[in-house]
C-alpha positions in Angstrom: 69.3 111.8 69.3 69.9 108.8 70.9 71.1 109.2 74.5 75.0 108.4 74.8 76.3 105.9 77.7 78.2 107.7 80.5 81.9 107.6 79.4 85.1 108.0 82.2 88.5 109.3 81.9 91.2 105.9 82.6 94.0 107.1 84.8 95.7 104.0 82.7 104.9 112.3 72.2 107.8 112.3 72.8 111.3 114.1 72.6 113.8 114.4 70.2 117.0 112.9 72.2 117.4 111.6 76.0 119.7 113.2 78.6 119.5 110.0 80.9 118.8 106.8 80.8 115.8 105.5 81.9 113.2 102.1 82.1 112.1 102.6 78.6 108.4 102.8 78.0 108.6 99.8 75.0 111.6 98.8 72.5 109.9 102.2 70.4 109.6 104.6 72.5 111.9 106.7 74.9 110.8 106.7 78.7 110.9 111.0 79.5 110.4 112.5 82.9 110.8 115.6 82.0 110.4 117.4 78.4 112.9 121.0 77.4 110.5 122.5 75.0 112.3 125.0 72.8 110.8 128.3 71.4 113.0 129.1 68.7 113.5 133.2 67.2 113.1 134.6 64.2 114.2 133.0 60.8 114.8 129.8 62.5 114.1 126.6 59.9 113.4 123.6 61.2 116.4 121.7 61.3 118.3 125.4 62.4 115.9 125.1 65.4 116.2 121.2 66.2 120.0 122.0 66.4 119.1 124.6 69.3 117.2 121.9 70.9 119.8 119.9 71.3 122.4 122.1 72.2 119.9 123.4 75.1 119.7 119.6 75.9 123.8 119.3 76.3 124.2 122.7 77.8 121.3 121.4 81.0 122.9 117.9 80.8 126.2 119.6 81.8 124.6 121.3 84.7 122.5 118.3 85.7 125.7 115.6 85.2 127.2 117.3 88.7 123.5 117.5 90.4 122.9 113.9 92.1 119.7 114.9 92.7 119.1 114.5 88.9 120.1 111.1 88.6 117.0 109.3 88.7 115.3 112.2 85.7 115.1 111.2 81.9 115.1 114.8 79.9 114.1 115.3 76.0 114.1 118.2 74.4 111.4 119.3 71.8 111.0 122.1 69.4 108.0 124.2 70.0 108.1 125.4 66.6 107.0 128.9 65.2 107.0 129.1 61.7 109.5 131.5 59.8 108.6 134.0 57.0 111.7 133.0 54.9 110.4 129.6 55.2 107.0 130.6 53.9 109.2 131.9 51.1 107.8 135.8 52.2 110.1 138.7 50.8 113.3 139.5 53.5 111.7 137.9 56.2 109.5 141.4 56.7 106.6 138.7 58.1 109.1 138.0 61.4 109.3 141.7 62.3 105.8 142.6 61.9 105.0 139.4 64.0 107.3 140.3 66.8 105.5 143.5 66.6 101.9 142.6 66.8 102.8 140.2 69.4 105.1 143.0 71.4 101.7 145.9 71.1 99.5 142.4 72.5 101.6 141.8 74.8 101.6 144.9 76.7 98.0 144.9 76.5 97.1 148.4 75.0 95.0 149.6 72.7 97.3 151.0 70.3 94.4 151.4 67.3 97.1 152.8 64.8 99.8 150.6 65.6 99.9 149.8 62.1 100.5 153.2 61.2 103.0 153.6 63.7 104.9 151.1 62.5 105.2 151.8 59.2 106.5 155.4 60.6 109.2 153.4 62.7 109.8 151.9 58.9 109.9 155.5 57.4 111.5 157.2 60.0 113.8 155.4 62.3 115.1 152.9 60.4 118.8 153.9 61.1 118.6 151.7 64.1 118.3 148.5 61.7 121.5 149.7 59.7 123.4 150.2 62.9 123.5 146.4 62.8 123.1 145.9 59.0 127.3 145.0 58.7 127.1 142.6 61.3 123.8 140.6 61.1 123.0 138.0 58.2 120.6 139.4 55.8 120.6 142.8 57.6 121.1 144.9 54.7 118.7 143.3 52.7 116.1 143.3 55.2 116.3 146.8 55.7 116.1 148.0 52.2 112.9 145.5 52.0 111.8 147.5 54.4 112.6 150.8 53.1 110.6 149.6 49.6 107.8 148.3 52.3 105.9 151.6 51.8 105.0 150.2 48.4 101.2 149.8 48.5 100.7 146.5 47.6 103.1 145.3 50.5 101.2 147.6 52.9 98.3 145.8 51.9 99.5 142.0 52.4 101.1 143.0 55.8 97.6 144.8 56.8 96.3 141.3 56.0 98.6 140.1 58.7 97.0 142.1 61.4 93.4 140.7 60.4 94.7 137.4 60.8 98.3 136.9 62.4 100.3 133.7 61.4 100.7 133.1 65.1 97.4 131.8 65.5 98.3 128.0 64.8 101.7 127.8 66.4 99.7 129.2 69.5 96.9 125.9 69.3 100.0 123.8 68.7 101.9 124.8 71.4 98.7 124.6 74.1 97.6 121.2 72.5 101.2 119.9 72.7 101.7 121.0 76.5 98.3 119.4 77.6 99.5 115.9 76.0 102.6 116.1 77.5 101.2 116.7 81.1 98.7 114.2 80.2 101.5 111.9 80.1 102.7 113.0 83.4 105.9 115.4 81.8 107.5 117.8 83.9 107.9 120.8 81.5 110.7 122.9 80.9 110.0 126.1 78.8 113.0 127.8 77.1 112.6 130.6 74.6 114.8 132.7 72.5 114.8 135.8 71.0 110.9 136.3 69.9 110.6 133.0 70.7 109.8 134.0 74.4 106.3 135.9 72.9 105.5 131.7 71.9 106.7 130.5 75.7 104.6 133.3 77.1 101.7 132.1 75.6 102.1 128.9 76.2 103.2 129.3 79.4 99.5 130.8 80.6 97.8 127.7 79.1 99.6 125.5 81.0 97.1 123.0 82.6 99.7 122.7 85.9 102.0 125.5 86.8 103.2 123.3 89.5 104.9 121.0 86.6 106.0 123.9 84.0 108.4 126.9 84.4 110.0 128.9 82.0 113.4 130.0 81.2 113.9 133.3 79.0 117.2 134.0 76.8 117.7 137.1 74.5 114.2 138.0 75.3 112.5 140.2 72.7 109.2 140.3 75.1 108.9 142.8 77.5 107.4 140.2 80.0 108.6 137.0 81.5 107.7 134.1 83.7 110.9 133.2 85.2 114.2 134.2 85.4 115.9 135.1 82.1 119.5 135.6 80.3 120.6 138.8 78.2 123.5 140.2 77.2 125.2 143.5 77.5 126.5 143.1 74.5 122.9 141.6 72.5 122.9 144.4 69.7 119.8 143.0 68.2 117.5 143.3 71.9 119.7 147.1 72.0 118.2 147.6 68.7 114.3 146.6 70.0 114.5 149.2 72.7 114.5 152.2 70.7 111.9 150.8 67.8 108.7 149.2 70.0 107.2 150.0 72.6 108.0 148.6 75.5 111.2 147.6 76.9 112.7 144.1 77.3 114.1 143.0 80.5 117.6 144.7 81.6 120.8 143.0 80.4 122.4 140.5 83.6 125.4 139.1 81.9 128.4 140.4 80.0 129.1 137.9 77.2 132.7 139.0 75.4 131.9 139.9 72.1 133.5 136.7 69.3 133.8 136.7 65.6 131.7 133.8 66.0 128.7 136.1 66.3 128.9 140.0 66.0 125.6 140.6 67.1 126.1 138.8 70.2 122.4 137.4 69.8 122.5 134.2 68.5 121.7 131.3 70.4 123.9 128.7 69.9 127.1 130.8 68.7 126.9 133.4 71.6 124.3 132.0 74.2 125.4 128.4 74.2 129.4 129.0 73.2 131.3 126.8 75.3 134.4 129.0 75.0 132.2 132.3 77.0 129.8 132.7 80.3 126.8 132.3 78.6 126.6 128.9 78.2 127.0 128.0 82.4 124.6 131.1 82.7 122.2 129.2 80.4 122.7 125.7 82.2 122.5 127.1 85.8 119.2 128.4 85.3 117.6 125.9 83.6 118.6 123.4 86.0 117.8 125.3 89.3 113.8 125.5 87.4 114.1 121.9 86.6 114.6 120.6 89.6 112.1 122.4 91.5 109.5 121.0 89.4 106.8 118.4 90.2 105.4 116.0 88.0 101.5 115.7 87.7 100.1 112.4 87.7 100.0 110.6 84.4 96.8 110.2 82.9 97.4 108.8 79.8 100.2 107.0 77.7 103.0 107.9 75.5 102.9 105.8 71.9 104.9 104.7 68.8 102.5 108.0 68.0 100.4 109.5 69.1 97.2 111.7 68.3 95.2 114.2 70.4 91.8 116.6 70.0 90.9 119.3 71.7 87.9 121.8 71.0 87.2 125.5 72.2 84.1 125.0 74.1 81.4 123.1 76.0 80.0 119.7 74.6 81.4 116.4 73.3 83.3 115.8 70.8 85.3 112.6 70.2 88.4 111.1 68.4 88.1 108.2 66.0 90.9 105.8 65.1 90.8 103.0 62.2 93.6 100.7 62.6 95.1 99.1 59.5 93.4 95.7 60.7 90.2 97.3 60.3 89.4 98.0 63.6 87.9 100.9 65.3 88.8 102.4 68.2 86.9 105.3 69.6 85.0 105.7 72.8 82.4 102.2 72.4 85.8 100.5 71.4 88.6 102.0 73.4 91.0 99.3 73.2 92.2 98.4 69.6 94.5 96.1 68.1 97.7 98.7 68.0 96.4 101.0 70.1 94.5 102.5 72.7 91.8 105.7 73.3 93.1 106.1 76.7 91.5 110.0 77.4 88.0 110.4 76.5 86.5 113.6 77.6 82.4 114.3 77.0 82.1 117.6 78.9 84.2 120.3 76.8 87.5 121.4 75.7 89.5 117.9 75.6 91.8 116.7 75.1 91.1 112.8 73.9 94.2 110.9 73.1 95.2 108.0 71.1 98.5 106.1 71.6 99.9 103.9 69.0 101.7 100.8 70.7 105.3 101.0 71.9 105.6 97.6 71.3 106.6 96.4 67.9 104.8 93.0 68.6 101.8 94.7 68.6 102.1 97.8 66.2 100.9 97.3 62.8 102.4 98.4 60.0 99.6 100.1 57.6 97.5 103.2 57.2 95.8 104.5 60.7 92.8 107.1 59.7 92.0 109.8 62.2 89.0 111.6 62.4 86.7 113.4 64.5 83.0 113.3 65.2 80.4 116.2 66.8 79.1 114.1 68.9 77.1 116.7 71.0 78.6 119.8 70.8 77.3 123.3 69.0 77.8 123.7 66.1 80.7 126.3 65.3 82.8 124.6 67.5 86.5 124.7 66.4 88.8 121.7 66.6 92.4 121.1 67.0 93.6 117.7 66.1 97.8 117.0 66.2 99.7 114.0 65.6 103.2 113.8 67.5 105.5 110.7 67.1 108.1 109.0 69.3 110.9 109.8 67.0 110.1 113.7 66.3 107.5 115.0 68.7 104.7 117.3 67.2 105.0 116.7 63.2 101.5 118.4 62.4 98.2 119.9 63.6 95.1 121.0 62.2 92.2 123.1 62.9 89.3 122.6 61.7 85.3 122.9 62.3 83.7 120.4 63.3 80.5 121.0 61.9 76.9 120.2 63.6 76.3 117.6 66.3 75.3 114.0 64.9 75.2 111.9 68.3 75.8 108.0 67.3 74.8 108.5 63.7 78.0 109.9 62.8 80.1 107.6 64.6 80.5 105.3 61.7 81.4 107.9 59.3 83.6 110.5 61.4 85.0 113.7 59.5 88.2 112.4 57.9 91.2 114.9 59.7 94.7 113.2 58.9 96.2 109.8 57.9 99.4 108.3 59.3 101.3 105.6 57.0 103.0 102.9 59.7 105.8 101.0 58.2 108.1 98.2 59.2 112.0 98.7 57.5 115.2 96.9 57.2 116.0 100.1 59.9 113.3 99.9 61.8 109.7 101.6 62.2 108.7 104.6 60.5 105.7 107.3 60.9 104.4 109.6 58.1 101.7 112.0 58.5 99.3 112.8 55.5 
């Protein structure tokens, strides 16, 4: 194998909505010092958990609006997302519950070797606590006769499948890959979960690269641990119901929010949490701020872009990202400076990440097709790789994980493993950024 110049890291993607103004980074994309990254709960779509985003962003602009401390900071919320089981089209949403489970028996770090079996006997045998809420909460009823027909043996048998490999698996890679980037771009974080959302923010929360720029701010939480301070109600029936069918016990209640026909169960985020007309809402905003503020931002190391796409690996060795522009040019670590964009992180000695950035400027952006691939440069084989694509507009939009497959050196730098395309294009309305 040809030996490989010695490479350097250059000191030289972005939120859904600002808070404040600030010195834009280019006419494309939105200048953040600070990113609200939201852990959304069970049977949350995508758009139900963008709209929590953003009404976590209004509830800390609030509190931040009467802070003049805060003047000078630029805030963006993003959705950390965590895929539902009535989005994956799964019966009653039974893949949520067993989820929260497995992540509730990991969390408290025991060895519960029949907590499959136990939980099927919660199913059996205690499920009167689900139809104490079953009037009150959407889909309740349904869920729990699901449930009751779960002892079926061929549902048994998909959910065991679960336990052998746990949907979770992804959103946890996307979640650490995302909050590397971020930092990499010299983000103050802001970590707020809800509901089992918090099991996401915990994990994401110990792979944080700087605790110094990330805290965490728990509301409803289903977990039985926490990182920072959190927000439950007295009146949350679904957390009530938790207590008596894990293990475990969430945190106590430290707020009173008046029950509202808005939400009977008093857990929802936005219509009991975040209701302007109760306590909650100041609750939520106080402590977000009071963690905000007390962060401090680590130095930017690389730069936010029009989009953006980063790789990361589980292990020692080298492994490196590969760009071809729509101009035909190359851009990877012999080439770091391209025609649209840049490689501005190049890491040879394990784990990532390496970053691409897109252009914020639409002089220079091209409007085309941008390959992204990966090559084993020097790494063992077996090596697992996470490649994501965020854009300026809509933060993370997908990630992969992949092998990379055995070492190559410089011989498989022209012909990289082909991971994701991203279609640029220039509109009547402006710039636009699909992932395929």
């Amino acid at each position: 194998m040809t030996s490989r110049p010695l490479r350097y890291a250059q000191a030289m993607l972005a939120a859904t909505s600002m808070l404040v103004p600030a010195a834009s980074a280019g006419e494309l994309c939105p200048s953040h010092t600070h990113t609200l990254a939201f852990f959304n709960g069970v049977w949350n779509t995508p758009d139900a958990a963008a709209s929590g985003a953003r009404e976590l962003l209004s509830t800390l602009s609030e509190t931040l609006r009467m802070r003049p401390e805060a003047a000078r900071y630029a805030v963006g919320a993003e959705v950390f997302y965590n895929a539902s089981g009535l989005q994956r089209g799964l019966r009653g949403g039974i893949e949520d519950l067993v989820e929260v489970f497995e992540q509730r028996a990991a969390e408290l770090e025991e060895s519960l070797q029949h907590r499959w079996e136990l939980f099927w006997e919660i199913v059996d045998g205690q499920l009167a606590w689900w139809r104490k809420i079953a009037a009150v909460l959407p889909r309740a009823h349904a869920l729990a006769e699901s449930l009751s027909e779960a002892r079926n043996a061929r549902v048994i048998a998909r959910t065991a499948a679960l336990a052998a490999r746990p949907p979770t698996d992804i959103d946890y890679a996307a979640h650490a890959l995302r909050l590397r980037a971020l930092q990499a771009l010299g983000r103050s974080i802001l970590l707020v979960g809800h509901s089992q959302g918090n099991f996401f923010l915990n994990a994401a929360y110990r792979s944080a690269p700087s605790p110094d720029s990330t805290a965490a701010v728990h509301i409803a939480p289903a977990a039985s641990r926490t990182n920072g301070p959190h927000l439950l109600s007295g009146n949350d029936l679904v957390i009530a119901a938790l207590r008596s069918a894990l293990p475990g016990e969430p945190p106590p209640a430290n707020i009173a929010i008046p029950p509202s026909r808005k939400d009977p169960t008093g857990h929802v985020l936005i219509d009991t949490y975040l209701d302007p007309d109760r306590n909650g809402r100041a609750a939520a905003g106080g402590l977000m701020a009071e963690r905000l503020l007390a962060l401090h931002a680590p130095a930017p190391l690389a730069s936010p872009g029009f989009f953006t796409a980063t790789l990361a690996w589980d292990g020692e060795g080298d492994l490196d990202l590969h760009v071809m522009e729509p101009g035909g040019v190359h851009v990877y670590y012999a080439a770091r400076i391209g025609e649209s964009g840049s490689l501005d992180l190049d890491n040879t000695a394990g784990f990532g990440p390496e970053h691409y950035h897109a252009s914020c400027d639409p002089n220079r952006l091209q409007a085309g097709i941008y390959s992204v691939g990966i090559n084993n440069y020097a790494a063992p084989a077996g090596r697992r790789a996470t490649v994501q694509l965020a854009t300026a507009s809509s933060g993370v939009v997908r990630t992969v994980l992949l092998d990379a497959g055995p070492p190559r050196g410089e011989d498989g730098d022209a012909t990289p493993l082909a991971v994701l395309q991203v279609a640029v294009e220039k509109t009547a309305d402006g710039w636009t950024a699909a992932v395929h």
